[in-house]
MIVO-92687 format. One record per residue: residue number from 0; residue in three letters; chain; x, y, z negated of N, C-alpha, C, CB in turn. Coordinates in steps of 0.1 Angstrom, whole numbers. Atoms other than C-alpha are relative to their C-alpha. Glycine has a CB too. Example, Ala and Ser with C-alpha at 12.3 -4.5 7.8 and 13.67 -1.06 7.14 Angstrom:
% residues 2
<0, 'ALA', 'A', <9, -12, 0>, <123, -45, -78>, <9, 12, 0>, <-10, 0, -12>>,
<1, 'SER', 'A', <-9, -11, 0>, <137, -11, -71>, <-8, 11, -8>, <4, 5, 14>>,
//
This chain:
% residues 215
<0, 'UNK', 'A', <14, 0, -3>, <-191, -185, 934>, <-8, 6, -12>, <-5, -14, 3>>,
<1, 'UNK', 'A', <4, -7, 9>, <-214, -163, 918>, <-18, -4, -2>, <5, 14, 4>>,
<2, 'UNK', 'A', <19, 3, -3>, <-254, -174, 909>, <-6, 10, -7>, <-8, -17, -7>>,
<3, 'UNK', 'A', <20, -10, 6>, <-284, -149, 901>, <-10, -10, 2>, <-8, 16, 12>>,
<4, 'UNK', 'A', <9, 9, 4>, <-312, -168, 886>, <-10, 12, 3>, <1, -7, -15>>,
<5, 'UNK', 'A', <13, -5, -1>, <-347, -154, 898>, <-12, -9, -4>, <-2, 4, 13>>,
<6, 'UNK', 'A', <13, 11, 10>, <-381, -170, 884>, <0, -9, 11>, <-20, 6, -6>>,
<7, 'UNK', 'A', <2, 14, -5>, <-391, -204, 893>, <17, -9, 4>, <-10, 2, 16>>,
<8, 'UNK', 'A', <-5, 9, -11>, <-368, -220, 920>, <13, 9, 9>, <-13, -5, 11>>,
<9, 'UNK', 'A', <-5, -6, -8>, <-348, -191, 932>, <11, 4, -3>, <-5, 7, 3>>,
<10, 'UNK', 'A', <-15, 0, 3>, <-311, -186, 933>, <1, 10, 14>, <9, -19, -1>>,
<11, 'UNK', 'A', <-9, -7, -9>, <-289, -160, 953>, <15, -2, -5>, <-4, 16, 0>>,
<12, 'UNK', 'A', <-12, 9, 6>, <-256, -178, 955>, <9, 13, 11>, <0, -22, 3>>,
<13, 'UNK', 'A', <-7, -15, -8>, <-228, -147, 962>, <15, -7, -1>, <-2, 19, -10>>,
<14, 'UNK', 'A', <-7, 3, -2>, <-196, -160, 976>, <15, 10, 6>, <-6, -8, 4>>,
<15, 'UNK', 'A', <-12, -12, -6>, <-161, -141, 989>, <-7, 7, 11>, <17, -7, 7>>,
<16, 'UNK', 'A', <1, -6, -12>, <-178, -133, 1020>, <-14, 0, 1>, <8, -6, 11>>,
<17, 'UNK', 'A', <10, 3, -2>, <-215, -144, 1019>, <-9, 1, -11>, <1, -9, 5>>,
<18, 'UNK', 'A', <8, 0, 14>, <-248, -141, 1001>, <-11, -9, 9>, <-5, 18, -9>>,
<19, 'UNK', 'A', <9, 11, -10>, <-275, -172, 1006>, <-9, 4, -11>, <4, -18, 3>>,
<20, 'UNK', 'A', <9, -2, 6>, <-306, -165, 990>, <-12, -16, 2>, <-4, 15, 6>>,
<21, 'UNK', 'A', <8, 10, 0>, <-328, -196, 983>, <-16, -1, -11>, <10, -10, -4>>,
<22, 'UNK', 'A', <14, -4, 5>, <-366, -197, 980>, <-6, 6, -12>, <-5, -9, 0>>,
<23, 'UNK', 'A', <1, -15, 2>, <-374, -164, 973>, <-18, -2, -3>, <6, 12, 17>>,
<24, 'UNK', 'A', <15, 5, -2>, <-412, -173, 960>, <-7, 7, -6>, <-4, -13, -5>>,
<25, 'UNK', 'A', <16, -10, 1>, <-448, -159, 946>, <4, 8, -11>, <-17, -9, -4>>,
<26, 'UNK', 'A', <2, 2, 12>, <-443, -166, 911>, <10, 13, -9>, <3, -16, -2>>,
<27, 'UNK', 'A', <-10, -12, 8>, <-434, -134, 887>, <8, 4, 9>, <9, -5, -12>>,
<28, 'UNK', 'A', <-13, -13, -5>, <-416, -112, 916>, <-6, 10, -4>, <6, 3, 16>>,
<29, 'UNK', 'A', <-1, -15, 3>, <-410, -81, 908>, <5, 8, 11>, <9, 2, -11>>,
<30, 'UNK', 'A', <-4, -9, -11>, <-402, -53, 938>, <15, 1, -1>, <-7, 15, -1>>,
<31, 'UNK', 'A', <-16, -6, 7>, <-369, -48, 919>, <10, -9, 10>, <4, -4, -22>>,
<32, 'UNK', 'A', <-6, 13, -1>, <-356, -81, 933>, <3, 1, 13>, <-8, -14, -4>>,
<33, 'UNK', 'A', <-1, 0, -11>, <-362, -70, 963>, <16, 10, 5>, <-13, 5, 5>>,
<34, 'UNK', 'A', <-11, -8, -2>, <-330, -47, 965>, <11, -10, 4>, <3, 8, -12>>,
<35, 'UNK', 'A', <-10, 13, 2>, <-307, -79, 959>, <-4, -12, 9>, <-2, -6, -16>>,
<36, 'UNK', 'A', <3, 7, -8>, <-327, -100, 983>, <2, 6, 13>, <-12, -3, -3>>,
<37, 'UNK', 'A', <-6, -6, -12>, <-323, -78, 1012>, <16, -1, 3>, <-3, 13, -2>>,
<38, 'UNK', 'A', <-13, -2, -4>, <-287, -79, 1009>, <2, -17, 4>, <11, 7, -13>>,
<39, 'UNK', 'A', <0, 14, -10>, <-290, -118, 1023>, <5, -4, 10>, <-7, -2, 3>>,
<40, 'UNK', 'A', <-5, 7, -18>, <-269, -135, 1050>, <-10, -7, 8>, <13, -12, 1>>,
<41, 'UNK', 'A', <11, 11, -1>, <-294, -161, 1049>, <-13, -4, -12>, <8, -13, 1>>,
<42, 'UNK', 'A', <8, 5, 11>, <-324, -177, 1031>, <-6, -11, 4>, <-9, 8, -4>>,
<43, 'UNK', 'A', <-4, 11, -5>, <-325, -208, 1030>, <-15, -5, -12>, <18, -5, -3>>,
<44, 'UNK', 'A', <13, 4, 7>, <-364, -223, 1019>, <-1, -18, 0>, <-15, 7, 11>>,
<45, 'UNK', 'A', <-3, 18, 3>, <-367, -265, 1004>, <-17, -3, 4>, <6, -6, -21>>,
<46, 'UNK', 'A', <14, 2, -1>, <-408, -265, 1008>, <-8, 9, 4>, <-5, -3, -10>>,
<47, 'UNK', 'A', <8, -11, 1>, <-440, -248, 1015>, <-6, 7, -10>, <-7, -2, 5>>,
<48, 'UNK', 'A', <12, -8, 13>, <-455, -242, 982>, <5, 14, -3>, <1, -8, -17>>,
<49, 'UNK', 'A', <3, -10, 2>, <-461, -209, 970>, <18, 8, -9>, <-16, -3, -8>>,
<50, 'UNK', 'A', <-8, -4, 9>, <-438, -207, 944>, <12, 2, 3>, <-1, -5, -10>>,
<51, 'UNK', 'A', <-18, -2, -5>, <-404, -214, 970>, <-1, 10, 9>, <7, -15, 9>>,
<52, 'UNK', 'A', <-1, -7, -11>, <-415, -190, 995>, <-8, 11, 1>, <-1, -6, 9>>,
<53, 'UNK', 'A', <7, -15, 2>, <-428, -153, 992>, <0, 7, 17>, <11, 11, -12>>,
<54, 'UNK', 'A', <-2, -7, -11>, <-438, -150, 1034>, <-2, 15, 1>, <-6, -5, 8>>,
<55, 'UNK', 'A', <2, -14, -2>, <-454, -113, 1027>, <13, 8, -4>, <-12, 5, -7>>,
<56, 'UNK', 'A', <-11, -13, 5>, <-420, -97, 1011>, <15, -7, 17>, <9, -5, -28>>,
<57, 'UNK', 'A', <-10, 5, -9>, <-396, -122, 1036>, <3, 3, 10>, <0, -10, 2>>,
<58, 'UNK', 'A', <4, 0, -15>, <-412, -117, 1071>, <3, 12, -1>, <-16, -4, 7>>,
<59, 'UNK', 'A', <-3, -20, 0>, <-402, -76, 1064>, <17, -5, 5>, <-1, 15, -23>>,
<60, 'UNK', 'A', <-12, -2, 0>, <-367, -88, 1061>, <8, -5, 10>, <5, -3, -10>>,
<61, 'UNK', 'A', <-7, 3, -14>, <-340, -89, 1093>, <9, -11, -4>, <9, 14, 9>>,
<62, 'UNK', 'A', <-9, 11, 4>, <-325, -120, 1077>, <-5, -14, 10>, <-2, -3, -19>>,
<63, 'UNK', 'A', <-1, 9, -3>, <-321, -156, 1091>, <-8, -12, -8>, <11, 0, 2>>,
<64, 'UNK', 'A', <1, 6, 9>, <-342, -178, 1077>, <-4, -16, 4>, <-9, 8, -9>>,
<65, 'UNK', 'A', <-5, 16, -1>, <-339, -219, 1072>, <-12, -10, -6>, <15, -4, -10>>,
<66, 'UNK', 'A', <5, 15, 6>, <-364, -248, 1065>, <-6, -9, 6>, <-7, 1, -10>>,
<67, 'UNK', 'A', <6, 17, -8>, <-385, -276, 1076>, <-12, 8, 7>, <-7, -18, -13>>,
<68, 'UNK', 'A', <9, -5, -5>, <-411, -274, 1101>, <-16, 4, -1>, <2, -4, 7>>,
<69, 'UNK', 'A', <13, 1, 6>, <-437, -283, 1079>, <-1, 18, -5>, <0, -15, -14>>,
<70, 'UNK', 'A', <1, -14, 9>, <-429, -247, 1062>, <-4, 12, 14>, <21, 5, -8>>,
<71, 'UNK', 'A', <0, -7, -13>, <-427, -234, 1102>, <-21, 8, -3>, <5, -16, 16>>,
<72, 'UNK', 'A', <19, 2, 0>, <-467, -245, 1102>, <-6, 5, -8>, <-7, -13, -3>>,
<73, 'UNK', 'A', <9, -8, 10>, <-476, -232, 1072>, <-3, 12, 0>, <5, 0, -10>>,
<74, 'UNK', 'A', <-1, -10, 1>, <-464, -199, 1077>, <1, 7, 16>, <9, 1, -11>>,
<75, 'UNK', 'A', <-5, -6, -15>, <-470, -187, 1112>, <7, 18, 4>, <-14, -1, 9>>,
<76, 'UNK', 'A', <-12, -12, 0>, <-456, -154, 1105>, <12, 3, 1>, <1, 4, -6>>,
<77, 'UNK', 'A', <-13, 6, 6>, <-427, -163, 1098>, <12, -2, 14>, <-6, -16, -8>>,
<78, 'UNK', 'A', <-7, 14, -8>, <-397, -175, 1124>, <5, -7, -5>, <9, 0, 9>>,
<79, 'UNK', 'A', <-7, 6, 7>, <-383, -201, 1109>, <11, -10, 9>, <-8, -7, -10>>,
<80, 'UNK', 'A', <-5, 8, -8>, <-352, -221, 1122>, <3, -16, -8>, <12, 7, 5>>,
<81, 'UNK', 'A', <3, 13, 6>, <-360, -256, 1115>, <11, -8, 1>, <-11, -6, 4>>,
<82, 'UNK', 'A', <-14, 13, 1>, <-337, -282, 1099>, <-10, -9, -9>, <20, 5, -12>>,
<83, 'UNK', 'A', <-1, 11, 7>, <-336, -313, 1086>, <9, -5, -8>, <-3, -6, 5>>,
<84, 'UNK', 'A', <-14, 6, 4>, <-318, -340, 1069>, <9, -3, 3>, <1, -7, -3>>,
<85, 'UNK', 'A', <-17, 5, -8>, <-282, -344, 1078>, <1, 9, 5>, <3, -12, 11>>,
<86, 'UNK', 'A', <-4, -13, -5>, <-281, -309, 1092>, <8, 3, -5>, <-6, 9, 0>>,
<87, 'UNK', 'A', <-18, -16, 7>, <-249, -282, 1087>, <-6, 11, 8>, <26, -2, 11>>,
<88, 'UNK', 'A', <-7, -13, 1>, <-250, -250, 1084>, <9, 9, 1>, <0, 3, -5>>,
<89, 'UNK', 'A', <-19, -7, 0>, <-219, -230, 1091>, <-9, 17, -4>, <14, 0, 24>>,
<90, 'UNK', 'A', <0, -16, 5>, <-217, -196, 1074>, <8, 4, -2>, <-4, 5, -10>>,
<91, 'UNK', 'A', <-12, -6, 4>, <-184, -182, 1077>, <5, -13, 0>, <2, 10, -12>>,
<92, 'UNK', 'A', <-8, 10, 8>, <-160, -207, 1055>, <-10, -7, -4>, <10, 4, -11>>,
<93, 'UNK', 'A', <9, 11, 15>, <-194, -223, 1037>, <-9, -9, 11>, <-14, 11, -15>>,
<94, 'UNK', 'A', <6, 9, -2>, <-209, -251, 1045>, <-14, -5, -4>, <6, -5, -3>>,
<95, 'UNK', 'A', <11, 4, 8>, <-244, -261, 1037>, <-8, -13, 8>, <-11, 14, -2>>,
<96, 'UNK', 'A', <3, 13, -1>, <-256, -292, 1040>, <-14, -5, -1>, <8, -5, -9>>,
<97, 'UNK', 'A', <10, 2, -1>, <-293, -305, 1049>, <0, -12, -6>, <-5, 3, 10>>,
<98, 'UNK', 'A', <2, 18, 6>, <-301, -334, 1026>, <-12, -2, -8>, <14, -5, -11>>,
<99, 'UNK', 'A', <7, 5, 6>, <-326, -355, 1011>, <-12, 8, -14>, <9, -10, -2>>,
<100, 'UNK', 'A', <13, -7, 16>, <-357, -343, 988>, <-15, -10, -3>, <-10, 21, 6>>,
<101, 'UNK', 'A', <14, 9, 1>, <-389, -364, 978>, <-9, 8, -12>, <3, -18, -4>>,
<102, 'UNK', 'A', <9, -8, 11>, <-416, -338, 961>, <-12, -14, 0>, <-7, 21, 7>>,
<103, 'UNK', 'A', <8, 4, 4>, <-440, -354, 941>, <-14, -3, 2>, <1, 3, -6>>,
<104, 'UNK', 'A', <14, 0, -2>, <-474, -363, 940>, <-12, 4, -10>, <-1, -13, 3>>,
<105, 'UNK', 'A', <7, 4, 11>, <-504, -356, 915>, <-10, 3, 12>, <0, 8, -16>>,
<106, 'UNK', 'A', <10, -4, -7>, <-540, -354, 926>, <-6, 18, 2>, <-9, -9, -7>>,
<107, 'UNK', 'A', <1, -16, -7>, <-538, -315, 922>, <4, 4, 15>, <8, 10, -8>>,
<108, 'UNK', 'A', <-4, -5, -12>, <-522, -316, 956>, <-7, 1, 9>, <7, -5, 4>>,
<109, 'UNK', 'A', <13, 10, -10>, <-554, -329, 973>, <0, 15, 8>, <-21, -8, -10>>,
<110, 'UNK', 'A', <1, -11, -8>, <-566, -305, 1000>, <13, 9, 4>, <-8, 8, -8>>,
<111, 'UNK', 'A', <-8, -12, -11>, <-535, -290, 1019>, <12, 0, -11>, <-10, 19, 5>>,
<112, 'UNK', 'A', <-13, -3, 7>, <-508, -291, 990>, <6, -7, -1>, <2, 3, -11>>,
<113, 'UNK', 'A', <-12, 7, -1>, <-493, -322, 994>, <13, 3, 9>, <-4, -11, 3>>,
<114, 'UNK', 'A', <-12, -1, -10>, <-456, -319, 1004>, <5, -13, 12>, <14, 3, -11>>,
<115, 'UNK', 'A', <-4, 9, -8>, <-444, -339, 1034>, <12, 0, 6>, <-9, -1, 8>>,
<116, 'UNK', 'A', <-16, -1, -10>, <-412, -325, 1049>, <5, 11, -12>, <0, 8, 24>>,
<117, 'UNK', 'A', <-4, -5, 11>, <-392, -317, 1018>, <22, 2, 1>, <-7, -14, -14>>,
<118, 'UNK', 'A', <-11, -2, 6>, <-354, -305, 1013>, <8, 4, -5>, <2, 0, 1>>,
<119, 'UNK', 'A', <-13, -3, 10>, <-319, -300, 993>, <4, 5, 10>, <10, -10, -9>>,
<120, 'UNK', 'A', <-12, -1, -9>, <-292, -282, 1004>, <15, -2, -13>, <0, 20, 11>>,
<121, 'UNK', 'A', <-15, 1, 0>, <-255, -283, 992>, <7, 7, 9>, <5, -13, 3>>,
<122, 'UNK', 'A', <-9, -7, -7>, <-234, -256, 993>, <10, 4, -3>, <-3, 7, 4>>,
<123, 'UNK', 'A', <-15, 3, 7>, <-198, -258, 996>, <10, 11, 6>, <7, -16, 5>>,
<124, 'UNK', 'A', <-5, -12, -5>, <-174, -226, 997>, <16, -5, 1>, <-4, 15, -11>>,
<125, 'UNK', 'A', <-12, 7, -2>, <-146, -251, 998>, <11, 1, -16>, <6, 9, 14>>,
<126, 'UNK', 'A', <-2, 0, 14>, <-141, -245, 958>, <-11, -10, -7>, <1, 16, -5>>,
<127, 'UNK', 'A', <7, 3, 10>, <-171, -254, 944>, <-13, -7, 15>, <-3, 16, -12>>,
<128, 'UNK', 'A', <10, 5, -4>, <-201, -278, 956>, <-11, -1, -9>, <4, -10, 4>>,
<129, 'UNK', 'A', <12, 1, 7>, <-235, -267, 944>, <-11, -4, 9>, <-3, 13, -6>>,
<130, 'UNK', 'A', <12, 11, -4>, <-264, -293, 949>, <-11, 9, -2>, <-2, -15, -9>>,
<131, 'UNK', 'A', <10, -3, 5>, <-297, -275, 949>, <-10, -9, 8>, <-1, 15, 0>>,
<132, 'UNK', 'A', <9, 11, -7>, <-324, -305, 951>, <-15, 5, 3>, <-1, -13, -10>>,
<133, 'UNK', 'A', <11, 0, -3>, <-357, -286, 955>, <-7, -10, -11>, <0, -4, 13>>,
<134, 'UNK', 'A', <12, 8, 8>, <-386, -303, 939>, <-2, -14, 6>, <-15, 8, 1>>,
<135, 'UNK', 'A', <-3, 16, -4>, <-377, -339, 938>, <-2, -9, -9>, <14, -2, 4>>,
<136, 'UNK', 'A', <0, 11, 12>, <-387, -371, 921>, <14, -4, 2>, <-12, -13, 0>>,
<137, 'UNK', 'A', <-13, 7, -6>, <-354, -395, 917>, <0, -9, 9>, <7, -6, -7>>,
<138, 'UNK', 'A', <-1, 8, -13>, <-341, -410, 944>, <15, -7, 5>, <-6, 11, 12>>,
<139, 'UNK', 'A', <-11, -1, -4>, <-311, -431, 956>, <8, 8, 8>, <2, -6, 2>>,
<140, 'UNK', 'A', <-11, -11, -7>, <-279, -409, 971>, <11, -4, 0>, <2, 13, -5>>,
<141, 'UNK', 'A', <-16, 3, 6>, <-244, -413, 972>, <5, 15, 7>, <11, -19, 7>>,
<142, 'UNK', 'A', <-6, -8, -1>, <-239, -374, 971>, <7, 2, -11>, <-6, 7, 3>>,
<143, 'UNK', 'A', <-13, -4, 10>, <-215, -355, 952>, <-2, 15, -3>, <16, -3, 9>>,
<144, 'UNK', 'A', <3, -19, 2>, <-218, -316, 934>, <10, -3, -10>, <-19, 9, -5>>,
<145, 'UNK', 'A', <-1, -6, 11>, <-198, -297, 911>, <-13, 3, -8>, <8, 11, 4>>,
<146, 'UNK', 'A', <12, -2, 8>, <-228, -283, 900>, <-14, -1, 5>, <1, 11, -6>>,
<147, 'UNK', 'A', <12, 6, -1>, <-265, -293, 901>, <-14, 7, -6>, <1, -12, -5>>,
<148, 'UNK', 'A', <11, -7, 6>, <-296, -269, 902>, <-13, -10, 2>, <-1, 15, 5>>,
<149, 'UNK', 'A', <10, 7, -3>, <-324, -291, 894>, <-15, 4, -12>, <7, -14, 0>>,
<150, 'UNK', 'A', <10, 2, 4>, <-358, -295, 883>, <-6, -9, -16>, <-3, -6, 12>>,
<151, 'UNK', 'A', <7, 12, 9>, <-372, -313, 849>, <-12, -4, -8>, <6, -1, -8>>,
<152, 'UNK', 'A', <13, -4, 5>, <-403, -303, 846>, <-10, -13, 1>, <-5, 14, 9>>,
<153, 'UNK', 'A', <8, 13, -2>, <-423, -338, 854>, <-8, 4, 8>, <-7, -7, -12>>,
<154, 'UNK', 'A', <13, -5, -7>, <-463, -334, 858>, <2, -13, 17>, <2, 22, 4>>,
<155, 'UNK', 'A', <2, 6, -10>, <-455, -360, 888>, <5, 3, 10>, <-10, -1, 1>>,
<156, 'UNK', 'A', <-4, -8, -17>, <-443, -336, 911>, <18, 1, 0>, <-8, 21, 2>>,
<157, 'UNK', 'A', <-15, 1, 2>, <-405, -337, 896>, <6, -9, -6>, <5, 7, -6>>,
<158, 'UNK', 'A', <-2, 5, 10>, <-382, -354, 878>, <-2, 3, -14>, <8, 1, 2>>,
<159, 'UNK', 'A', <-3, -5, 14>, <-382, -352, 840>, <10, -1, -3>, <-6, -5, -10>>,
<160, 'UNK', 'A', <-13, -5, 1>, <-352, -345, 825>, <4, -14, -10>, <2, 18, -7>>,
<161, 'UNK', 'A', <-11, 11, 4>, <-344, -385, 812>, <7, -4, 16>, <-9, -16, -8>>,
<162, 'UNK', 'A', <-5, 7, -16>, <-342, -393, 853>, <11, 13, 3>, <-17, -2, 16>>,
<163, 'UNK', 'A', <-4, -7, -5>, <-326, -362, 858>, <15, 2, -9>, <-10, 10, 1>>,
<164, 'UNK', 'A', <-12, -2, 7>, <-300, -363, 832>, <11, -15, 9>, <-4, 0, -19>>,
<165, 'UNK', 'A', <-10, 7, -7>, <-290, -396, 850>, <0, 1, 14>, <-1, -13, -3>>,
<166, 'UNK', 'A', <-1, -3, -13>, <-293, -381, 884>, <13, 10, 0>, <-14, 6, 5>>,
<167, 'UNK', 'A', <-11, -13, -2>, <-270, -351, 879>, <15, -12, -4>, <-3, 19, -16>>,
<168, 'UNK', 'A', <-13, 8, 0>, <-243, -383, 864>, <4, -10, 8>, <2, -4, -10>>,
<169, 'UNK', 'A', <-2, 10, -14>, <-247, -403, 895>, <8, 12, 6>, <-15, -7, 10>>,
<170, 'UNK', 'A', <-8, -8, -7>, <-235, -370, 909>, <15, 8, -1>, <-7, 8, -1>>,
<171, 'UNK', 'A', <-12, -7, -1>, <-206, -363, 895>, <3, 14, -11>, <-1, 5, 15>>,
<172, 'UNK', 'A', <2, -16, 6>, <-218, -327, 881>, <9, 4, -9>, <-12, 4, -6>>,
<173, 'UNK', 'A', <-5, -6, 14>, <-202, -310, 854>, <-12, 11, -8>, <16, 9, 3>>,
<174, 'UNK', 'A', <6, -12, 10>, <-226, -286, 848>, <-15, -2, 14>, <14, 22, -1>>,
<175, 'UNK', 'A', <17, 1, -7>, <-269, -287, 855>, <-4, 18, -3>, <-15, -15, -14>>,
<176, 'UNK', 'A', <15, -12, 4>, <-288, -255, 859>, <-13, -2, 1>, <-2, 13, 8>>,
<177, 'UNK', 'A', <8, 1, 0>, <-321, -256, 850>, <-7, 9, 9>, <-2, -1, -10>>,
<178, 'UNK', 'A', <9, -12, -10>, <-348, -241, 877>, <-13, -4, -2>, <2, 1, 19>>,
<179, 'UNK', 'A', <16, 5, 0>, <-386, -247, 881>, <-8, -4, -14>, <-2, -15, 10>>,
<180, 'UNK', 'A', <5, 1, 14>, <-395, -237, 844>, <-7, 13, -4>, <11, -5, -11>>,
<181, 'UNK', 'A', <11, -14, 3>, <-415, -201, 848>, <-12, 0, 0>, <-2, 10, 9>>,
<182, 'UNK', 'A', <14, 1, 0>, <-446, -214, 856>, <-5, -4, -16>, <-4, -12, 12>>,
<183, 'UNK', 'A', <7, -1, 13>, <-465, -209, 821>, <-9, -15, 1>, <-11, 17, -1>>,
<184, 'UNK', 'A', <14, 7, 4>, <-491, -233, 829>, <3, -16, 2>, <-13, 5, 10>>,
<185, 'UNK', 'A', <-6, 11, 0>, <-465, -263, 833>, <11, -1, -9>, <2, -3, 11>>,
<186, 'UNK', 'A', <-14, -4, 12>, <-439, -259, 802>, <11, -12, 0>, <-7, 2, -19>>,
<187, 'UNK', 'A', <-6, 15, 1>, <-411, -281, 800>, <4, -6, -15>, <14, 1, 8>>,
<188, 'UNK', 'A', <5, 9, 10>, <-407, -307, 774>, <20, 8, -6>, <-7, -22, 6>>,
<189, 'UNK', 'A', <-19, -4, -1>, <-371, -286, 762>, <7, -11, -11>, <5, 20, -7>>,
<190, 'UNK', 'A', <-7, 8, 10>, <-366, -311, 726>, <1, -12, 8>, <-8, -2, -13>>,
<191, 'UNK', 'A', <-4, 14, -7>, <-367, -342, 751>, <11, 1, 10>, <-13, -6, 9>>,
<192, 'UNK', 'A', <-6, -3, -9>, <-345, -323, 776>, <12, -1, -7>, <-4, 11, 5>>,
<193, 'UNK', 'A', <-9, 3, 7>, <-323, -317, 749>, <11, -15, -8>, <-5, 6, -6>>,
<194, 'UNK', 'A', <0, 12, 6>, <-323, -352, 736>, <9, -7, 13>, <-16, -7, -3>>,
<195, 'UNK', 'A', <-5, 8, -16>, <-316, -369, 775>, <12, 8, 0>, <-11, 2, 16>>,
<196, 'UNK', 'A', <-9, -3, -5>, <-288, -346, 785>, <10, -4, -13>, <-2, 13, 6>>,
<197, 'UNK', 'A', <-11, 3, 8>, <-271, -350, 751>, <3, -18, 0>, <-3, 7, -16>>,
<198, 'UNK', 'A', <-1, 13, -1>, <-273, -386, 753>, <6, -4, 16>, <-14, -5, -4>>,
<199, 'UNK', 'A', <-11, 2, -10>, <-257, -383, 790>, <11, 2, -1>, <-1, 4, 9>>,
<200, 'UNK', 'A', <-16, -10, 7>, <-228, -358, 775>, <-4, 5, 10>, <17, -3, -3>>,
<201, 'UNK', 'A', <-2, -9, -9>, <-244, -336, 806>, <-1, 16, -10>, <-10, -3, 12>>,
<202, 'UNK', 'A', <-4, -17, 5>, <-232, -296, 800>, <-13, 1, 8>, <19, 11, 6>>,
<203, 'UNK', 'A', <13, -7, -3>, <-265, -279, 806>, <0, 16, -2>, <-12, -8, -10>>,
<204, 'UNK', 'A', <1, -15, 6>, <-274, -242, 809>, <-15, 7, 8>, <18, 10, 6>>,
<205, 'UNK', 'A', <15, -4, -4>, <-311, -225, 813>, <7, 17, -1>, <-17, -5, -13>>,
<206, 'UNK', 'A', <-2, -14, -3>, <-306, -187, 831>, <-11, 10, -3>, <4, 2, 13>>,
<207, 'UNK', 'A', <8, -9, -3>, <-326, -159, 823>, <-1, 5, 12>, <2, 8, -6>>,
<208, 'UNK', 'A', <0, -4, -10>, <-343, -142, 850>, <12, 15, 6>, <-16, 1, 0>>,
<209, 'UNK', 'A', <-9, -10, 2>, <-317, -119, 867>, <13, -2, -8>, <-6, 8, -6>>,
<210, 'UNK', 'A', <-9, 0, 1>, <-294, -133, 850>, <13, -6, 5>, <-2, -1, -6>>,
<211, 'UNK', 'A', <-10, 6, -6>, <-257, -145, 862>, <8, -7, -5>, <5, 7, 5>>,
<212, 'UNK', 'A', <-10, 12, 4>, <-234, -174, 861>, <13, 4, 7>, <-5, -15, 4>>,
<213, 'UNK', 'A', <-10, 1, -6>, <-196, -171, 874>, <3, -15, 1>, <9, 8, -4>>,
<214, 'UNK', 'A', <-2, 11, -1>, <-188, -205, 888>, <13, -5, 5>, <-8, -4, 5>>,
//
């Protein structure tokens, strides 16, 4: 399994046979991205906000695309095929898995930005199980990942990275990627990040944009 890191929240996870593209959003794209996004089996969206879902570059593309209905509503352009929790996916050999998310709250959400129908997926190429939780406070689970792209940014709307360092070791993980840390105007706290994960012994790794992981 292969990951490309795009800003914010966005991952194109490239497998023997498949490419899943996950919320493809506002924040810092570039046209360029669009070359690599097009080549998409699927795209697979966790929320409505701005920053997971780019409908003016998406609604061009002849791809399949996945999320809740709340995202349906938002974006009437759009078709979306709506899932939920406990959903499968079949893609070929991979598996993806519709599970649990709880986005945050602050009073910036007032007026139309609170999230209400939030989700993860988990996806499994039958080597490797990558958890991607979307923008999630913590929450009990009894799932399971090789690896765990999550959130530690706080502000109310996420975890911070002490709940998150013992969220990814409830899971199992071996290895956290960091996502939802482009936005300038919410920075993450990285010496506390550093502090929590070393004090779990979680392996941690933050991707440049564009950049790749072999997994």
């Amino acid at each position: 399994m292969k990951i490309i890191k795009y800003p914010q929240s966005c991952l194109l996870i490239q497998t023997q046979e498949s490419k899943i593209l996950v919320d493809p959003g506002k924040l810092k794209y570039q046209e360029r991205f669009l070359d690599e996004w097009s080549e998409a089996d699927i795209i697979l969206v966790t929320h409505k906000h701005g920053d997971h879902i780019n409908s003016e570059v998406i609604k061009d593309l002849n791809i399949p695309i996945y999320s809740t209905k709340e995202v349906q509503d938002s974006y009437p352009d759009l078709s979306i095929r709506i899932v939920k929790e406990n959903d499968v996916i079949n893609l070929g050999g991979i598996n993806i898995e519709v599970v649990k998310a709880v986005h945050g709250y602050n009073p910036l959400l007032k007026n139309g930005g609170e999230v209400l129908e939030n989700v993860g997926y988990v996806i499994d190429d039958g080597n490797c199980r990558l958890y991607i939780t979307s923008d999630t406070i913590c929450f009990r689970n009894d799932y399971q990942a090789d690896v765990v792209a999550l959130p530690v940014t706080g502000y109310g709307l996420t975890m911070t990275s002490f709940e998150a360092a013992l969220f990814a070791k409830d899971l199992g993980a071996r290895l956290v990627l960091l996502i939802h840390m482009d936005n300038d105007k919410y920075p993450t706290d990285l010496n506390s990040m550093k502090i929590n994960f070393a004090k779990e012994k979680i392996n941690y790794k933050v991707l440049d944009i564009e950049e790749s992981l072999e997994i």
